[in-house]
PAFI-359985 format. One record per residue (C-alpha): x, y, z; residue number from 1; residue in one letter. Coordinates in Angstrom, 1 decimal. Example, Ala and Ser with C-alpha at 12.3 -4.5 7.8 and 13.67 -1.06 7.14 Angstrom:
NODE;12.3;-4.5;7.8;1;A
NODE;13.7;-1.1;7.1;2;S
END
This chain:
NODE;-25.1;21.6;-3.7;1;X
NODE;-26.1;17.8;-4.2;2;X
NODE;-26.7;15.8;-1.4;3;X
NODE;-27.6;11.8;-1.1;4;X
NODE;-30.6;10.7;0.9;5;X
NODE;-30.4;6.9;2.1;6;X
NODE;-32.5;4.7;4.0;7;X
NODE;-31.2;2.2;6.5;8;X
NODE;-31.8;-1.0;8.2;9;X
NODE;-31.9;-3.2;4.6;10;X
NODE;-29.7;-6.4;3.6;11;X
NODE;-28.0;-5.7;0.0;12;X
NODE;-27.8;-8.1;-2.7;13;X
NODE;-27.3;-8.1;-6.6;14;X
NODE;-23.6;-7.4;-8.3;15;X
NODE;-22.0;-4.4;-9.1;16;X
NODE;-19.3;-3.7;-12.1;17;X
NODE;-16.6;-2.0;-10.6;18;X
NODE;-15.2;1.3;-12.7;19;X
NODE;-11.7;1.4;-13.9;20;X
NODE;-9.4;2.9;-11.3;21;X
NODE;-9.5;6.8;-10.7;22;X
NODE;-5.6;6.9;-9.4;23;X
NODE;-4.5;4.7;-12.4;24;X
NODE;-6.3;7.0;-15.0;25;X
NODE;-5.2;10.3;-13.7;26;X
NODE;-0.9;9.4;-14.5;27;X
NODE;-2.1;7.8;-17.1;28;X
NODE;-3.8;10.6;-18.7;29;X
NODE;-0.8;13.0;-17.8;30;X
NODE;1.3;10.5;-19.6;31;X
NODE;-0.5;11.6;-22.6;32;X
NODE;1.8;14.7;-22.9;33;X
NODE;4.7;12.1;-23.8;34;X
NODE;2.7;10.8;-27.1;35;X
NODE;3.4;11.6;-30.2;36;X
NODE;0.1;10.1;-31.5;37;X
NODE;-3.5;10.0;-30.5;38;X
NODE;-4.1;8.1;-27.1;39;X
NODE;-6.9;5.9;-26.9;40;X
NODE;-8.1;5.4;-23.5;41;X
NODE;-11.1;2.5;-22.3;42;X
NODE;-12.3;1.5;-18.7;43;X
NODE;-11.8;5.1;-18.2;44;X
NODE;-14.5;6.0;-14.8;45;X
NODE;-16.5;9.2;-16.0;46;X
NODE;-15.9;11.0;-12.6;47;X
NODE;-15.3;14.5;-11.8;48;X
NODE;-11.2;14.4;-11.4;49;X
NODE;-10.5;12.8;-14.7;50;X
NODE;-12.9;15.2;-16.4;51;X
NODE;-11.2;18.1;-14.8;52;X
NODE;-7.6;16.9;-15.8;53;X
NODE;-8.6;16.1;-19.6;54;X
NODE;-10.7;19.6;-19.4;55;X
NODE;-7.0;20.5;-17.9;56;X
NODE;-5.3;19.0;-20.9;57;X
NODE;-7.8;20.7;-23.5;58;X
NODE;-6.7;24.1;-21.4;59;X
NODE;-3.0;23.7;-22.4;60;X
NODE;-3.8;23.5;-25.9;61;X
NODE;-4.6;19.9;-26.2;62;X
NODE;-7.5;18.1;-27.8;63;X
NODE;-10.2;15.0;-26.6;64;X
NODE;-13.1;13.6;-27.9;65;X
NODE;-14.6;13.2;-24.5;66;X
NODE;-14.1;17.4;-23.9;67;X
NODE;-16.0;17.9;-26.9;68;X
NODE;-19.2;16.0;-26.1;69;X
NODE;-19.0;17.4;-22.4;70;X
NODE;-19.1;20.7;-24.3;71;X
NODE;-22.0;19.6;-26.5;72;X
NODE;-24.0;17.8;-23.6;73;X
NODE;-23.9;19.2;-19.9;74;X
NODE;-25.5;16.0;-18.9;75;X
NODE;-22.2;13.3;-19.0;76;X
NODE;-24.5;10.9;-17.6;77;X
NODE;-26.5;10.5;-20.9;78;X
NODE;-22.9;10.6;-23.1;79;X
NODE;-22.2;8.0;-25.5;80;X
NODE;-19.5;6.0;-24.7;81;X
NODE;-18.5;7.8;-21.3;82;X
NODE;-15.8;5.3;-20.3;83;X
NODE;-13.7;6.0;-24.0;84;X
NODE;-11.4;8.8;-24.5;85;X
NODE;-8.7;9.8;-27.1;86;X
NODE;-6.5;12.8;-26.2;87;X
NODE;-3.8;14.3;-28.7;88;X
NODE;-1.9;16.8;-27.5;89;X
NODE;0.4;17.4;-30.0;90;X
NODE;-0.7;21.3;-29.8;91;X
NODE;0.3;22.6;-26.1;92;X
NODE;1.2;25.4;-26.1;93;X
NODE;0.1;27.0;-22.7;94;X
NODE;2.1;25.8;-20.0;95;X
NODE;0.7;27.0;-17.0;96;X
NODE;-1.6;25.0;-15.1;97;X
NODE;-3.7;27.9;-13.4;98;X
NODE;-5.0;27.2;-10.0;99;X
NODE;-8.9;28.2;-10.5;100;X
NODE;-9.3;24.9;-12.5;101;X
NODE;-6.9;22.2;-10.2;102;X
NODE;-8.2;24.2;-6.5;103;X
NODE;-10.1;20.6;-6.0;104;X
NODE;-8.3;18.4;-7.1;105;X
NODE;-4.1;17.4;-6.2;106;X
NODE;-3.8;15.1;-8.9;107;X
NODE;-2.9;18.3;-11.0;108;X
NODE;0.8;17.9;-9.5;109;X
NODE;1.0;15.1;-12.0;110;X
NODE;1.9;17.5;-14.7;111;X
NODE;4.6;18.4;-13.5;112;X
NODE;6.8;16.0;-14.6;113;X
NODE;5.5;15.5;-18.0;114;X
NODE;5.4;19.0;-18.8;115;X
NODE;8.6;20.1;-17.8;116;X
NODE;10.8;17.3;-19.1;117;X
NODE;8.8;17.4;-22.4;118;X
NODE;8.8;21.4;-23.0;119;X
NODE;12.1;22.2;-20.6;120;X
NODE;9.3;24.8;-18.7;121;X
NODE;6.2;25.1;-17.0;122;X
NODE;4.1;26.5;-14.7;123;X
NODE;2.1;24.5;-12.2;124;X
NODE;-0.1;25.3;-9.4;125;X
NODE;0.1;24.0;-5.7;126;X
NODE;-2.5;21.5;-5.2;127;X
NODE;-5.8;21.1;-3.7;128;X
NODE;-8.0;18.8;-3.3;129;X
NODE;-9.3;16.5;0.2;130;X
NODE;-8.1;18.6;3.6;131;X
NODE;-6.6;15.1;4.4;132;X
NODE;-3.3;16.5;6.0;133;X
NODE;-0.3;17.3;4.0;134;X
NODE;0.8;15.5;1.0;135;X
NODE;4.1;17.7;0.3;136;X
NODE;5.0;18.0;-2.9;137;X
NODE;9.0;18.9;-1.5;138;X
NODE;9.3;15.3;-2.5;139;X
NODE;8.4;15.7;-6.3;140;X
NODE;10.5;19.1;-6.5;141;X
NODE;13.8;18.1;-4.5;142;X
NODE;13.6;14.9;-7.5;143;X
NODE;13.2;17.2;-10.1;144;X
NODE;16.4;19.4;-9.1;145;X
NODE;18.2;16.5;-9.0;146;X
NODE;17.3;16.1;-12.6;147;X
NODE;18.7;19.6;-13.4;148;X
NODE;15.5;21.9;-12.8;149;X
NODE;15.6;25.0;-12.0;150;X
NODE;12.2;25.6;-9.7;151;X
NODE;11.0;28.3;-7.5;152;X
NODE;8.0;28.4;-5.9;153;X
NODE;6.4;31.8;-6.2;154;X
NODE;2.2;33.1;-5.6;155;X
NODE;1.3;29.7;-5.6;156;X
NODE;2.9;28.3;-8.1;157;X
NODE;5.7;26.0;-9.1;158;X
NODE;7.7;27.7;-11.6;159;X
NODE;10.0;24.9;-13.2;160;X
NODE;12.6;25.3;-16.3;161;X
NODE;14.9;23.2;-17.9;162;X
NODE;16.0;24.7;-20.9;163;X
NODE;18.2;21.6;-21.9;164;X
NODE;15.8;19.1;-20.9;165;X
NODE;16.4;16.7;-17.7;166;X
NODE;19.2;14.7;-17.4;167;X
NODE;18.6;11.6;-15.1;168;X
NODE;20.1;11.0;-12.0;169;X
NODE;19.6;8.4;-8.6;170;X
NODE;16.5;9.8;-7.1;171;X
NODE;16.3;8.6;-3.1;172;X
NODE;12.4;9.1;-1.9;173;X
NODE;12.7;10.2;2.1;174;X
NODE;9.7;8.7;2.3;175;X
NODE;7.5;6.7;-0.4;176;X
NODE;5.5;8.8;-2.2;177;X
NODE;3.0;7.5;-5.1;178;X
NODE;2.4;10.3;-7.1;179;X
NODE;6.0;11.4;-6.7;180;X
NODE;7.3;8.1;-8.0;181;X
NODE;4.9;8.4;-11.1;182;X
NODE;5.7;12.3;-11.9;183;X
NODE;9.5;11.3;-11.8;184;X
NODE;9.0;8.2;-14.0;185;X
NODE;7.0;10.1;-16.6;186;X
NODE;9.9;13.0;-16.0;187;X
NODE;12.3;10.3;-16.5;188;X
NODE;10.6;9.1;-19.7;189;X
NODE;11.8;12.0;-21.7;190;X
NODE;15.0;12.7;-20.0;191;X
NODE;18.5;12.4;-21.1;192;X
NODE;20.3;9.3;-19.7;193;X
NODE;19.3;6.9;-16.8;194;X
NODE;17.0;7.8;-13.8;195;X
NODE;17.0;4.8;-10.7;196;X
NODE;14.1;5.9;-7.9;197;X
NODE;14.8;4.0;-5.1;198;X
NODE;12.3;3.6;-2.3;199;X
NODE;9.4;3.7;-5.0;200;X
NODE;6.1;3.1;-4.3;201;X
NODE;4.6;-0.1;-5.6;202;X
NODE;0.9;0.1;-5.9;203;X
NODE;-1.0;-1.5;-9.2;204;X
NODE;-1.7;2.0;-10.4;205;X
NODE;2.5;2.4;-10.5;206;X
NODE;3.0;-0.7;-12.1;207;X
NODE;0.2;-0.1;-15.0;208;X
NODE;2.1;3.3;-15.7;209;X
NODE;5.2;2.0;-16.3;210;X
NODE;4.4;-1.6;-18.4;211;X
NODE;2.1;1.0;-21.0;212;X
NODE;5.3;2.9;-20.9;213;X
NODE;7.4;-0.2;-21.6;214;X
NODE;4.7;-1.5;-23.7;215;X
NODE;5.5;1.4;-26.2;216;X
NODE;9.1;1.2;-26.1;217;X
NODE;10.7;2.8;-23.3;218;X
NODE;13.6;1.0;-21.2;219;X
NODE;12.1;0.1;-17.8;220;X
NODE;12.8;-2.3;-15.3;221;X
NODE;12.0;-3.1;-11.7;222;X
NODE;8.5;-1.7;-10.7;223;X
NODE;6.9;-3.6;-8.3;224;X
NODE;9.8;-3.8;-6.2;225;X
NODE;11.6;-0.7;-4.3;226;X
NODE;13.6;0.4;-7.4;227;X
NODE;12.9;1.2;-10.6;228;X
NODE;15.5;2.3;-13.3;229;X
NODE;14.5;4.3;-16.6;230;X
NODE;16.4;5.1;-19.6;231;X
NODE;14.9;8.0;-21.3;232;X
NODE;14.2;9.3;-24.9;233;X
NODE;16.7;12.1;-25.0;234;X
NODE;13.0;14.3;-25.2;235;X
NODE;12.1;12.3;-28.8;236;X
NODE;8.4;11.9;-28.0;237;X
NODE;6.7;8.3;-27.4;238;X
NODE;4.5;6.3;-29.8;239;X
NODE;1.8;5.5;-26.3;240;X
NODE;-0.2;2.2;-26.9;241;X
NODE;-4.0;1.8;-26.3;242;X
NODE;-4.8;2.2;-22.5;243;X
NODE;-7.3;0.2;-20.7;244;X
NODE;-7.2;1.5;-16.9;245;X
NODE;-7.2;-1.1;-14.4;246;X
NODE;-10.3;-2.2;-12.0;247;X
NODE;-10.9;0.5;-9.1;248;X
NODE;-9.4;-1.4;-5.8;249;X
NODE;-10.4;1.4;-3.4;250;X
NODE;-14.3;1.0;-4.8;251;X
NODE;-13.9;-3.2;-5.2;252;X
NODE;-13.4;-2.7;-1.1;253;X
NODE;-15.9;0.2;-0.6;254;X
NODE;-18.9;-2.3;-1.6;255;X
NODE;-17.1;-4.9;-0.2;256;X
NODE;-17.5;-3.1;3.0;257;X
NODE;-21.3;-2.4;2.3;258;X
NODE;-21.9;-6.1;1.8;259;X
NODE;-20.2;-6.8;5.0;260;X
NODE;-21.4;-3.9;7.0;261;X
NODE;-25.3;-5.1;6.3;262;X
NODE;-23.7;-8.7;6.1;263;X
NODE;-24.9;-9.4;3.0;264;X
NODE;-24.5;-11.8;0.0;265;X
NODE;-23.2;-9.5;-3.0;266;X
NODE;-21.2;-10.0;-6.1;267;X
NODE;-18.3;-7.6;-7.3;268;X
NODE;-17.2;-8.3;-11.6;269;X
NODE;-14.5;-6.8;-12.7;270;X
NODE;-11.6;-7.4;-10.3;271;X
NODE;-8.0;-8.2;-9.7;272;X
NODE;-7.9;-10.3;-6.7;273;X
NODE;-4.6;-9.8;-6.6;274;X
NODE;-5.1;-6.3;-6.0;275;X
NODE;-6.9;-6.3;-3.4;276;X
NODE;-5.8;-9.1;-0.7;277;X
NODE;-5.5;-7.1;2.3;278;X
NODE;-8.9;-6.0;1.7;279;X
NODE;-9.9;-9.2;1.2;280;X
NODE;-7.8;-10.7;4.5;281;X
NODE;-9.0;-7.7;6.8;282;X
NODE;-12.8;-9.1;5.8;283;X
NODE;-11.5;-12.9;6.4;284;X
NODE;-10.0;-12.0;10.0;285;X
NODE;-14.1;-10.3;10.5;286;X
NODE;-15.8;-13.8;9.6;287;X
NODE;-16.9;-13.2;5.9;288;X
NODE;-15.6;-15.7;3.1;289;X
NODE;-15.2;-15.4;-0.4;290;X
NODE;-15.5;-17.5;-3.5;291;X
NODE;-13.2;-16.0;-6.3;292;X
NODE;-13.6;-16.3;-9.7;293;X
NODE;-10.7;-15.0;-12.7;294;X
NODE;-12.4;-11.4;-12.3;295;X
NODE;-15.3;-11.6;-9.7;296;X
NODE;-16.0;-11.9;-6.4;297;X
NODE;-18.8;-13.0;-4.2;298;X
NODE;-19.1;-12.3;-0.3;299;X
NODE;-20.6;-15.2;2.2;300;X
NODE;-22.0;-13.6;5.1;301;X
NODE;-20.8;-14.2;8.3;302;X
NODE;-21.9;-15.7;11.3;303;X
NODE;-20.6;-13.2;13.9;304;X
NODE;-18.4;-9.8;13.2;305;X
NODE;-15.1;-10.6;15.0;306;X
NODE;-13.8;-7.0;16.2;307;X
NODE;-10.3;-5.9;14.4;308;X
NODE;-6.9;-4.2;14.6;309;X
NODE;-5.5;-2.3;11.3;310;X
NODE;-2.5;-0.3;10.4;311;X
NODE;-2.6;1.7;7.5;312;X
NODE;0.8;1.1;5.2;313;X
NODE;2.1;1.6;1.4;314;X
NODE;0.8;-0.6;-0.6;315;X
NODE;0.8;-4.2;-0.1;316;X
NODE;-0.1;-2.9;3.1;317;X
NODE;-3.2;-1.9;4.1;318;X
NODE;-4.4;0.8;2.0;319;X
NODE;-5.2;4.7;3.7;320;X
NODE;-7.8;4.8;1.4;321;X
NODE;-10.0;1.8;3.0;322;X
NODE;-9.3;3.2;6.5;323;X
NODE;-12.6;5.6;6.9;324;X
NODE;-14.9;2.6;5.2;325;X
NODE;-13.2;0.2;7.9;326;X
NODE;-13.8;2.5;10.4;327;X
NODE;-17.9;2.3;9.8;328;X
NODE;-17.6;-1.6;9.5;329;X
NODE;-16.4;-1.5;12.7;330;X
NODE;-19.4;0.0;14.4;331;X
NODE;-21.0;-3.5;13.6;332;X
NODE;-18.5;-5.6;14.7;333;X
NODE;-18.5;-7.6;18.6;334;X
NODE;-16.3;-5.5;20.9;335;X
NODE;-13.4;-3.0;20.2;336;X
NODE;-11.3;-2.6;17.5;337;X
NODE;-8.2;-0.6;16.6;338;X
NODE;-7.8;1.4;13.9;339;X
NODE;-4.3;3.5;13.1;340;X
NODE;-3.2;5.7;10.4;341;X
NODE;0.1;6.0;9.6;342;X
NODE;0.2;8.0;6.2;343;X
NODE;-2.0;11.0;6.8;344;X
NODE;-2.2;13.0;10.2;345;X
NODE;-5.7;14.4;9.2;346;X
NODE;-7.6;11.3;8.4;347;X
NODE;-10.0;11.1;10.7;348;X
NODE;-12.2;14.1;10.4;349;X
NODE;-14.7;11.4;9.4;350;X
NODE;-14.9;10.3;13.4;351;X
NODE;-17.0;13.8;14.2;352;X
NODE;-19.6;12.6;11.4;353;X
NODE;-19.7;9.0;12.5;354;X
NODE;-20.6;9.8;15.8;355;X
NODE;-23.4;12.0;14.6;356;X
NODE;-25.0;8.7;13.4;357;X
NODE;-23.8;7.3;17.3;358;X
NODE;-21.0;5.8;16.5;359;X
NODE;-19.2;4.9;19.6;360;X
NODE;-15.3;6.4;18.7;361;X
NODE;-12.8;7.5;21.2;362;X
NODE;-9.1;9.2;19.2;363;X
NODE;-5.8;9.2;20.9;364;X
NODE;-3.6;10.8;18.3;365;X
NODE;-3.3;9.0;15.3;366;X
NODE;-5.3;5.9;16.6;367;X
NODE;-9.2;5.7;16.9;368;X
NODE;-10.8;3.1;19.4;369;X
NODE;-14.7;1.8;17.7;370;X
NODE;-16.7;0.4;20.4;371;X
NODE;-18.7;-2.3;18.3;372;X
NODE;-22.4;-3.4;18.3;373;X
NODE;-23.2;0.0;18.2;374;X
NODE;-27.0;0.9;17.4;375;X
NODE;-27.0;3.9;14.8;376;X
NODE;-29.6;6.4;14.0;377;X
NODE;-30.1;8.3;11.3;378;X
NODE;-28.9;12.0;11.2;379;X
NODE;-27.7;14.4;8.7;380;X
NODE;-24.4;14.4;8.0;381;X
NODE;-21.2;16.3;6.4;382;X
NODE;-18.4;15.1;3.6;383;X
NODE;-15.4;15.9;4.5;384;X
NODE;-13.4;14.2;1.6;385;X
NODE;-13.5;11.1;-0.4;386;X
NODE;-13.1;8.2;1.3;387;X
NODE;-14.9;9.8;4.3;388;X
NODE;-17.7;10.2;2.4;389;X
NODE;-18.0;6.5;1.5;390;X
NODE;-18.0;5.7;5.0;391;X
NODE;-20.9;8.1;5.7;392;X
NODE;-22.6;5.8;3.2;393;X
NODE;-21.9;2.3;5.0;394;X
NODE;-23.0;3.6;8.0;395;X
NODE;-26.3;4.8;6.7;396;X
NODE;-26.9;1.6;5.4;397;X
NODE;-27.4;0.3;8.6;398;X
NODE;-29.0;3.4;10.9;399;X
NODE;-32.5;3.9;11.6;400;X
NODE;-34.5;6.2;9.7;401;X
NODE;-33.4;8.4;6.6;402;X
NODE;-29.9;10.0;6.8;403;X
NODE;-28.8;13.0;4.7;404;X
NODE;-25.3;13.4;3.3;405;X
NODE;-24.3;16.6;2.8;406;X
NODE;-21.5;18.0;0.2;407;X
NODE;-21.4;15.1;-1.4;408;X
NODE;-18.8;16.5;-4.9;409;X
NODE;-16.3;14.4;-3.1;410;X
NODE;-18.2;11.3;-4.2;411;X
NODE;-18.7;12.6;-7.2;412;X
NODE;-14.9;13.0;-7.7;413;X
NODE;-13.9;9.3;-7.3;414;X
NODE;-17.2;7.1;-7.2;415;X
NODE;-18.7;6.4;-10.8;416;X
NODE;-22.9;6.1;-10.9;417;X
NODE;-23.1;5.4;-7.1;418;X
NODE;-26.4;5.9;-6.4;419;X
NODE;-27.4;3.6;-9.7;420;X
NODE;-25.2;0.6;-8.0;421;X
NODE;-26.1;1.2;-4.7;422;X
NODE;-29.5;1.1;-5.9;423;X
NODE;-28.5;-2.3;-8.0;424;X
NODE;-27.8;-3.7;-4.5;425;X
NODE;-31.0;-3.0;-3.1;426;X
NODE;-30.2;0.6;-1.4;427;X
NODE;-32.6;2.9;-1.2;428;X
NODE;-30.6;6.2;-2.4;429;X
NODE;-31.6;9.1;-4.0;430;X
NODE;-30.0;12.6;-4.9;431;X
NODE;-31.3;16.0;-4.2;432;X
NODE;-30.0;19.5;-4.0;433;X
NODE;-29.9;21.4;-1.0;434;X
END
């Protein structure tokens, strides 16, 4: 198992090109089981989750370019062209989703919805992927009932038919859910009638899913805002334009946090702003300043780190996602700051790690106190998902010695080249194998 070995105590500077977006690709991808024609994909980030969903695709009887050279060429570091991809998958025939291939990764409920309101049956199996706390997928089945599914859950797996197709109906989130609001607009896509999902979720990786599926002809109105109606297609399958996933916002504010945990000058292309504000405000309120261009940004260091209060929230909010990288930020930072999380109850398993490295933490439920100006030491250390794993990465940047990050496949899930940009900044990283 691959581990990252990184040295401490150095200022960063340079740029990095941030990927395309990991949580916009993945929908995006699954939308491919709507098209009737090839679907040419760019800006696509060659990490592990969207290689196992188009490896997933390929599975079910679909064909990709990109599977083919993976097959030719175990290295997909040395693969031309890593970031383009065009999937066809006018050939599915298997319709079971087995649960050996999608054990790591939870993006595989996204099938769900495309399958089953494109083929009226399927067979999906319950998610795995980070040990983050529960991310139900009730939500995503009571929606598709209400659509006219018939679903049991049985060893594993949900077992979904609708031999007539789904019919659309008001769906009413509980609670806002963003992959449940994109599996029930891809289900609605296909689906007989009008589908309106109110209390939808409104991150950028929503809204790109549904302007490509307005962009190629489907009646759509509303995302962005807390209702979105969809007229379906009656299951006549979609003519899906050319897709260029959006910029990562989850790693624009991961080296954000690395240029400000080091308080450095750095440089991030390949942006939306936009997408990123509360990022970008949470960083203001610390000291640091910015000077924006159309699709770049650079970071001024500051002249103090002010400590900081956050709540994690649906997007605009402040994003879960940014909540462990924060968390190491604000071992650096002048007194105590407040961190809460409000979307996961098991997103903090990074605090055990953190304080490995001497972090000063103290948890009280779902709220972590970070005593600041804290002097860390190098130590070796465990993933524990994702995001958490970024974290363990900021941190090292500024501890004494060498640390050792353990169980690092997370990264290698979500992070594109990582050790080549961390190394473009200045880092001294390198990979091993334990």
């Amino acid at each position: 198992m691959d581990y990252l070995a990184i040295e401490g105590s150095n200022k960063l500077s340079g740029s990095v090109n941030i990927s395309g977006a990991k949580n916009s690709a993945l929908p995006l991808i699954a939308l491919s089981i709507l098209a009737k024609n090839d679907v040419r994909f760019s800006n696509l980030p060659n990490v592990v989750d969207v290689q196992t969903l188009i490896k997933i695709l390929v599975m079910l009887g679909a064909s990709s370019n990109m599977a083919d050279k993976w097959e030719q060429n175990n290295n997909i570091n040395i693969i031309e062209n890593p970031n383009e991809a065009i999937i066809n998958t006018n050939n599915i025939t298997n319709l079971k989703v087995i649960y050996d291939v999608v054990r790591k990764m939870r993006a595989s409920i996204l099938l769900l919805g495309p399958l089953l309101t494109r083929f009226g049956k399927c067979q999906v199996s319950l998610p795995g992927g980070c040990a983050i706390g529960a991310r139900p997928v009730d939500l995503h089945i009571k929606a598709m009932q209400q659509m006219g599914a018939d679903i049991e859950i049985k060893n594993g797996y949900i077992n979904a038919t609708a031999t007539k197709g789904l019919v659309g109906n008001h769906i009413i989130f509980d609670k806002i859910t963003v992959t449940g609001t994109e599996n029930i607009i891809m289900a609605a896509a296909l689906a007989k009638g009008k589908t309106i999902i109110t209390n939808a979720a409104k991150e950028p990786e929503i809204i790109q899913l549904c302007e490509i599926l307005k962009q190629s002809g489907v009646e759509i109105e509303g995302y962005g805002s807390d209702e979105i109606s969809i007229k379906g297609t009656d299951r006549e399958l979609i003519d899906i334009c050319d897709i260029s996933i959006i910029p990562d916002r989850i790693e624009a504010g991961t080296y954000l946090c690395a240029g400000a945990i080091t308080n450095s000058n750095i440089t991030l292309n390949n942006i939306i702003p936009s997408h990123i504000e509360s990022i970008t405000d949470k960083l203001k309120e610390i000291g640091f300043g910015f000077s924006f261009s159309e699709n770049s940004i650079s970071m001024i260091p500051a002249k103090s780190l002010k400590a900081f209060e956050l709540i994690t929230a649906e997007y605009p909010g402040f994003p879960t996602d940014m909540q462990a990288q924060f968390m190491a930020l604000a071992t650096q930072c002048n007194g105590v700051s407040v961190i809460e999380e409000r979307l996961f109850e098991n997103r903090f398993m990074h605090i055990n790690e953190l304080q490995r490295l001497g972090a000063n933490i103290t948890l009280d439920g779902n709220s972590a106190k970070i005593n600041g100006v804290t002097k860390l030491i190098a130590a070796d250390v465990m993933a524990t998902d994702l995001r958490a794993s970024s974290a363990l990465i900021l941190a090292s940047l500024v501890a004494d010695g060498e640390s050792i990050i353990h169980r690092i496949y997370h990264l290698d899930r979500g992070y594109e080249q990582i050790e080549q940009k961390f190394s473009n900044l200045g880092v001294k990283i390198r990979r091993g194998r334990d």
